[in-house]
C-alpha positions in Angstrom: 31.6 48.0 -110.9 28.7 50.4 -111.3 27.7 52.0 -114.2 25.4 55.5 -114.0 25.4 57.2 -117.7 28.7 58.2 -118.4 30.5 57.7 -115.4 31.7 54.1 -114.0 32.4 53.4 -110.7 34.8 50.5 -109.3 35.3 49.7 -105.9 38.2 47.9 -104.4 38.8 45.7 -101.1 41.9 45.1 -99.8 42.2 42.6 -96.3 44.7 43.9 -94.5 44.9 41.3 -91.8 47.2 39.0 -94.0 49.3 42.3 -94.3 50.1 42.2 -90.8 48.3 45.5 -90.0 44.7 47.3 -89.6 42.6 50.3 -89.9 40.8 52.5 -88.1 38.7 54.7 -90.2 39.7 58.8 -89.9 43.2 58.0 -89.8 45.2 58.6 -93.0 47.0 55.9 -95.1 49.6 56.2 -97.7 48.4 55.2 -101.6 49.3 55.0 -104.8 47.2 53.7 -107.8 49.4 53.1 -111.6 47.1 51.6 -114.2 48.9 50.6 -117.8 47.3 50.1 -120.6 49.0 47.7 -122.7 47.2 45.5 -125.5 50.1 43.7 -126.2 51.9 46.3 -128.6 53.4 48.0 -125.4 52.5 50.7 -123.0 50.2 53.3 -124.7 48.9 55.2 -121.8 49.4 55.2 -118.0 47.1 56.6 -115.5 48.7 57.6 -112.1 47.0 59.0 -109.0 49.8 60.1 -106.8 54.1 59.1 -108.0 55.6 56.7 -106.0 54.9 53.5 -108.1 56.5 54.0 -112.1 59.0 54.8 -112.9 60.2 54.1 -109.8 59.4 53.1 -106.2 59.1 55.8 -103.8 56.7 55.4 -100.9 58.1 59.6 -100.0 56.1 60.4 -103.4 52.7 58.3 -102.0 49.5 60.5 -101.1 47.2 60.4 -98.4 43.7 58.8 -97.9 41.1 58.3 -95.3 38.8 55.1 -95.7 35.2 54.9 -94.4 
């Protein structure tokens, strides 16, 4: 996590060798990020980047990205 003013950063890593699979940068893979929030009086907001997780699973509905 990095924090610049207003604006925090967070940076995730995911092996993919115990997937079963690898990468090689410039070629496009299929994502999709849902975040709840949920303090224990149930969901109050949910933040989505692409559909394809909630409310159901549809890998069809992920988007594309290109890791460096």
């Amino acid at each position: 996590m990095k924090r610049a003013g207003n604006t925090t950063t967070y940076g995730a890593a995911i092996p993919l060798e115990p997937l079963g699979t690898s990468y090689q940068t410039g070629l496009p893979l299929r994502a999709a990020l849902t975040v709840n929030e949920d303090d224990g009086g149930g969901r109050v907001r949910v933040l989505k980047w692409n559909a394809g997780i909630a409310p159901n699973s549809d890998p069809g509905a992920f988007g594309h990205i290109l890791l460096e």
